[in-house]
N, C-alpha and C positions, 0 to 999 in steps of 0.2 A: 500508538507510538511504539510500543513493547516491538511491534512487528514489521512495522516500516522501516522507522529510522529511531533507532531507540534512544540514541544521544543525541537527538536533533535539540533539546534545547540548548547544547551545551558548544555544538560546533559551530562552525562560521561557513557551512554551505558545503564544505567537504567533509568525507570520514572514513579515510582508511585502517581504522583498529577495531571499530566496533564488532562483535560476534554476531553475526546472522543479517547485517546492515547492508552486503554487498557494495555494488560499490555506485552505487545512486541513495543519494539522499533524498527527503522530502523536498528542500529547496531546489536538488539540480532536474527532480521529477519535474514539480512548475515549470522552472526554466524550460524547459524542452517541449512542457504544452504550450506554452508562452509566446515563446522566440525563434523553436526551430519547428517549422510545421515537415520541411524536410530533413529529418535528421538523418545525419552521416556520421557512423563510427567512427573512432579516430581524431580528428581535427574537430569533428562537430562534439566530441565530450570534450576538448579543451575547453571550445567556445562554452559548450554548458554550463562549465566549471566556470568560466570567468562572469558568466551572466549569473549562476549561481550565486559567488559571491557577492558581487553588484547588487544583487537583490538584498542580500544579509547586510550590505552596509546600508541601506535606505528603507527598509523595510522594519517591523515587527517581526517577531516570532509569530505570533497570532494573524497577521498580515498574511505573511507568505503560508501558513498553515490554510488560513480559507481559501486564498486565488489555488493552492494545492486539494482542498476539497471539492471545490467548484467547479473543475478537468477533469477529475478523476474519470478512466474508463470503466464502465461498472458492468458492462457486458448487455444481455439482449434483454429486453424489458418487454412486459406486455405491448408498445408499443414501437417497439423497434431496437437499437441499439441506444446504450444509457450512458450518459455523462453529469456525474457530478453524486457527491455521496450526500445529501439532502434528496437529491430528483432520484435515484434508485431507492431511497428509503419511503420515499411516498407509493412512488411505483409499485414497487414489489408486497409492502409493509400497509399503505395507506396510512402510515403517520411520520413524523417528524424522527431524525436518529436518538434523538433523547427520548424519546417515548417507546421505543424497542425494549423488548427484552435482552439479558447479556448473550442468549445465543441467536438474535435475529441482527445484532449488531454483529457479534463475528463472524455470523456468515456474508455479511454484507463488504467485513474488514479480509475474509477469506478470497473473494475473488480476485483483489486487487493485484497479485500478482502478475494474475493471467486470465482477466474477464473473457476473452472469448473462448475459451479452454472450460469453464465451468456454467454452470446451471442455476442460475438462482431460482427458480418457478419449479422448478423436478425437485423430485430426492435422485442426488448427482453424487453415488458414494464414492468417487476422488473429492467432489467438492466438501464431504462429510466428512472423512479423513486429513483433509486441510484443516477443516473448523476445528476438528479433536485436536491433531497438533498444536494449532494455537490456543488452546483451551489449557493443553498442560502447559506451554511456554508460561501465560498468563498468569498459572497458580502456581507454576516455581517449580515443578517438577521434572520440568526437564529443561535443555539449553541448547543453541547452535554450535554445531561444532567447530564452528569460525566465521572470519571475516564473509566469505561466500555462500554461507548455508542460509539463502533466505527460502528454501521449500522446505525448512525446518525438519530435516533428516533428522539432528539430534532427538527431536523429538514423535517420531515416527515410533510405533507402537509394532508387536509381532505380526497382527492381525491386520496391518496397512497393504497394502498390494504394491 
């Protein structure tokens, strides 16, 4: 959550303040694997937003988090391309996301901005450099430098390329 949407329990499906939140939430994420299989900038984020909502008034928190786990694009798997962060954790892992260790889970949490951009099966040192980012996000050491920063620049090391 730190990384996705880090005031997701606290909003109602929008979040224009949050640091490093951008401007998709975990529920307007759903919404758009959900509802819009053609998404269109523009008009098709109003509709996101409104289907977003719509979800947060009939849904859980915990609801809309798993139909949000269960889309997820997780990039190219020993068997093709991956959808869903349970089905990438067996895949790649051969066990369940609870049975991961804290850096087999955030690499796993790492691709999700941009699964077909990173490697999970290689050592993929941009995908390493993401994991390290969000390693210091996680342990407080560093922060987004706003509302837009979700490739976590704030926390981008000398040594990052």
């Amino acid at each position: 959550m730190t990384v996705e949407d880090p005031n997701f329990a606290n909003h109602s499906g929008v979040d224009f303040s949050t640091s490093g939140a951008g401007a998709t939430t975990i529920t307007q994420s759903a919404s758009k694997r959900l509802a819009f299989e053609k998404f269109q900038p523009g008009v098709g984020k109003i509709r996101q937003t409104g289907y977003a909502m719509g979800l947060e008034s009939r849904l859980s928190k915990d609801q809309i988090l798993a139909l949000w786990l269960e889309t997820l694009e997780m990039g190219e798997g020993p068997e093709g391309w991956m959808t869903g962060f349970y089905k990438a954790s067996s895949a790649i892992y051969g066990r369940p996301p609870a049975e991961l260790s804290n850096s087999e889970f955030i690499r796993l949490v790492a691709v999700l901005i941009a699964p077909g951009s990173y490697k999970l099966r290689e050592n993929d040192t941009a995908l390493n450099e993401r994991v390290g980012r969000i390693e210091r996000l996680v342990a407080g050491t560093c922060a987004p430098e706003g509302l837009s920063d979700v490739w976590l620049e704030g926390c981008r090391q000398p040594s990052d390329s």
